[in-house]
C-alpha positions in Angstrom: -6.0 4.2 3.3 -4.1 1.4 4.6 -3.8 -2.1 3.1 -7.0 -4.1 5.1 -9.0 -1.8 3.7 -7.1 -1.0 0.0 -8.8 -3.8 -1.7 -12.2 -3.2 -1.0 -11.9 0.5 -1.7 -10.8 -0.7 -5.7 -13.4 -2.8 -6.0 -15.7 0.2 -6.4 -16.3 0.8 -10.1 -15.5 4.7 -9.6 -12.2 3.8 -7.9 -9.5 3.6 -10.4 -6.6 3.5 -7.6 -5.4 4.0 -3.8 -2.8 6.1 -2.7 0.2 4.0 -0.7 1.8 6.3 1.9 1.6 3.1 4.6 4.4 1.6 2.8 6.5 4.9 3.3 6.2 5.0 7.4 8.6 7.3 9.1 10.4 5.3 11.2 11.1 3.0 8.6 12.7 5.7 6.1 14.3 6.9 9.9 15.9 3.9 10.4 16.2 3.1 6.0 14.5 0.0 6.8 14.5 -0.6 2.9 13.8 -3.9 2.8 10.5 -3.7 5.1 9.7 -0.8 2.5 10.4 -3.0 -0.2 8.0 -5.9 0.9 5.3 -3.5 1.7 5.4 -2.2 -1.9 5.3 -6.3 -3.1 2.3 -6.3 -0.8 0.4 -3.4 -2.1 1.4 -4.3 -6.1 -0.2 -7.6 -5.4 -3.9 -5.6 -4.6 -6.3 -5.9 -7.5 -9.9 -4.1 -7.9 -12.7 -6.7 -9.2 
């Protein structure tokens, strides 16, 4: 899962939601890049099934 490919994956009608671990990379919690973290999760709140 990874976000280009998140939104069509919740358009399937037997998709009720994705899992999110791209926003949690490891070299960004290495380096507590928390504000590149905190604008992926903005990203992936803004995906929306059909």
């Amino acid at each position: 899962m990874n976000p280009q490919n998140a939104q069509s994956y919740l358009t399937l009608p037997n998709v009720l939601c994705v899992g999110g671990s791209w926003m949690l990379k490891p070299e960004l919690i290495a380096t507590k890049n928390w504000p590149a973290i905190e604008n992926l999760a903005r990203q992936a709140c803004l995906l929306k099934g059909a």
